[in-house]
C-alpha positions in Angstrom: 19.8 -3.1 -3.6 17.9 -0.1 -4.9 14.4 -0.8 -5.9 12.1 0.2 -8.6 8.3 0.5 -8.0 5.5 -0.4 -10.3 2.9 1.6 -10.8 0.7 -1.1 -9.6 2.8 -1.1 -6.0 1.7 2.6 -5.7 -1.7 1.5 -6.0 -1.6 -1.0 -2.9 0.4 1.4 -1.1 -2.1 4.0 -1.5 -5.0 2.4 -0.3 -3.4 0.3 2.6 -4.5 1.1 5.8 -1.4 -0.4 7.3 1.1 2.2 5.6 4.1 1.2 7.7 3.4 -2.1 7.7 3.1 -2.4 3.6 6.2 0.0 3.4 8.4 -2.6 5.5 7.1 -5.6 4.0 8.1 -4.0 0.2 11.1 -2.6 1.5 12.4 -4.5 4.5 16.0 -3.0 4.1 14.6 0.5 3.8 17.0 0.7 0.4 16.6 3.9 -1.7 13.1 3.6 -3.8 12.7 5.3 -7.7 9.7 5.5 -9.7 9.4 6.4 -13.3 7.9 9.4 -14.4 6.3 7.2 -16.2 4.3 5.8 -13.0 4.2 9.1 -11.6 2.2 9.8 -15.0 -0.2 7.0 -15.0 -0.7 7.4 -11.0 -1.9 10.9 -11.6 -4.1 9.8 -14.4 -6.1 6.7 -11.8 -6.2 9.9 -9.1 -8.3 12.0 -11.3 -9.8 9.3 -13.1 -11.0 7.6 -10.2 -11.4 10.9 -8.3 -9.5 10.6 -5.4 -10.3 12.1 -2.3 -7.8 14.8 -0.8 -6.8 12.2 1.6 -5.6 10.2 -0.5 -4.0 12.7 -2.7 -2.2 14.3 0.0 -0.8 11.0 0.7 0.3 10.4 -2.8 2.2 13.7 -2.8 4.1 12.7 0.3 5.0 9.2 -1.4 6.1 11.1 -4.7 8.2 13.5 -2.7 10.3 10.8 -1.2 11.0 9.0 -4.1 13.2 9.5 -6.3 11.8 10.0 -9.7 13.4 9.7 -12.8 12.6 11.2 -15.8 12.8 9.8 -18.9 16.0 10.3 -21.4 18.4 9.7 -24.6 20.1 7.4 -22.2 17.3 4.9 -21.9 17.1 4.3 -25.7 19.6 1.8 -26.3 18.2 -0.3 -23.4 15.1 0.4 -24.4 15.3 -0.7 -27.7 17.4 -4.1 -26.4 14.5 -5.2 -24.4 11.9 -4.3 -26.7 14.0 -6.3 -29.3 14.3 -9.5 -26.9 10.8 -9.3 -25.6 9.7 -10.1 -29.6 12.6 -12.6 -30.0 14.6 -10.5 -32.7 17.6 -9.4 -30.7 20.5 -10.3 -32.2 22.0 -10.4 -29.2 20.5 -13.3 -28.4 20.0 -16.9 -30.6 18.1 -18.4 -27.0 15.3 -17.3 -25.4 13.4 -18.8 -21.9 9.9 -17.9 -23.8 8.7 -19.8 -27.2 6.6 -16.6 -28.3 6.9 -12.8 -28.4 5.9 -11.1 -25.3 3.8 -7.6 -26.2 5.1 -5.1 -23.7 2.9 -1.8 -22.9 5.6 1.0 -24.0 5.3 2.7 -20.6 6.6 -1.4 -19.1 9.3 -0.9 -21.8 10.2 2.6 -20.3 9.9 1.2 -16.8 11.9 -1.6 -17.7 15.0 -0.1 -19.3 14.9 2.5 -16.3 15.4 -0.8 -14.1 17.8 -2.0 -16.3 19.9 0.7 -17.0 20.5 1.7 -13.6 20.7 -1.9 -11.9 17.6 -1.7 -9.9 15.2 -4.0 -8.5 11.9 -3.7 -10.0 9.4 -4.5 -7.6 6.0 -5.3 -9.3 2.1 -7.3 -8.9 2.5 -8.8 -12.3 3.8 -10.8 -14.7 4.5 -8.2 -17.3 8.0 -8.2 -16.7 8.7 -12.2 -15.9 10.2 -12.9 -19.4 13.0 -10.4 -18.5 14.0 -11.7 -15.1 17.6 -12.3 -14.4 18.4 -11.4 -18.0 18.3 -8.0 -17.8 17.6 -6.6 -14.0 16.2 -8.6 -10.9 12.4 -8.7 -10.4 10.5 -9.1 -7.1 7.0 -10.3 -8.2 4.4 -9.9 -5.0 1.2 -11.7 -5.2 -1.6 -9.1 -4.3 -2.9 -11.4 -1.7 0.3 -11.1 0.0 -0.9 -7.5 1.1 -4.1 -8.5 2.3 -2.6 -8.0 5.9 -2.4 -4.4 5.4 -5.8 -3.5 4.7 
C-alpha cells in the first residue's frame, strides 16, 4: 500500500543517523511514499526556524525530491469537509461514533487527512491526532517515537 508521511516522520527521518535503517523500518515494502504540501510547508518553516545546518538541508531536499508531493486542490474539499464534520460529531453521515467528544483537528491534519483519504493511502504518523479516524476513513500506522531510538 502507498503511504502517507506525517510531518512529524520527516522530522525523525531527518535527524536519524541511521538513514537506511529508519527508511526500512517506516517503509519495509519500499511502497511509493507522498507528502503533503502541506508538510513540505511546515517542514520548511522548523528548517528556518530552527536554523538548520546545510547538512541537514541538503538532506531534506533529497527526501522532498523523491517523494511525491501533492498539492493541495478542489478535489480534497468534499473529504475534507466529511472528516472535519465527523471529527466534531455532526456528520450526517454518521448517527455512531467510536469517540464520546469532538476531536479539534489542526486544519493542516484536516488537509493531511483527506489527502490520505482521498487517495487510499496509508498515513504513517508519531501521534494520536489522527486515531479517531482510523479504519473509518484510511488506515493509520501510529509509531511510538521510542521505536526509532535505534536509529540515532
Amino acid at each position: 500500500m502507498n503511504l502517507l508521511l506525517d510531518t512529524n516522520i520527516l522530522l525523525y527521518i531527518n535527524r536519524a543517523n541511521d538513514v537506511r535503517g529508519i527508511l526500512r523500518f517506516i517503509n519495509p515494502d519500499n511502497s511509493p511514499f507522498y507528502l503533503s504540501v502541506i508538510s513540505e510547508a511546515e517542514i520548511g518553516s522548523i528548517a528556518i526556524r530552527k536554523k538548520w545546518g546545510v547538512k541537514r538541508l541538503d538532506f531534506l531536499a533529497g527526501l522532498l525530491n523523491e517523494a511525491n508531493i501533492v498539492e493541495i486542490n478542489q478535489s480534497f474539499v468534499k473529504t475534507y469537509i466529511e472528516i472535519d464534520t465527523y471529527s466534531q460529531r455532526l456528520n450526517p453521515n454518521f448517527e455512531k461514533y467510536p469517540f464520546d467528544t469532538p476531536r479539534n483537528m489542526g486544519k493542516n491534519d484536516l488537509w493531511i487527512a483527506s489527502l490520505a483519504a482521498w487517495l487510499g493511502l496509508k498515513l504513517i504518523t508519531t501521534d494520536g491526532d489522527f486515531d479517531h479516524l482510523r479504519d473509518v476513513f484510511f488506515e493509520v500506522k501510529k509509531i511510538k517515537p521510542a521505536e526509532f531510538i535505534p536509529f540515532f
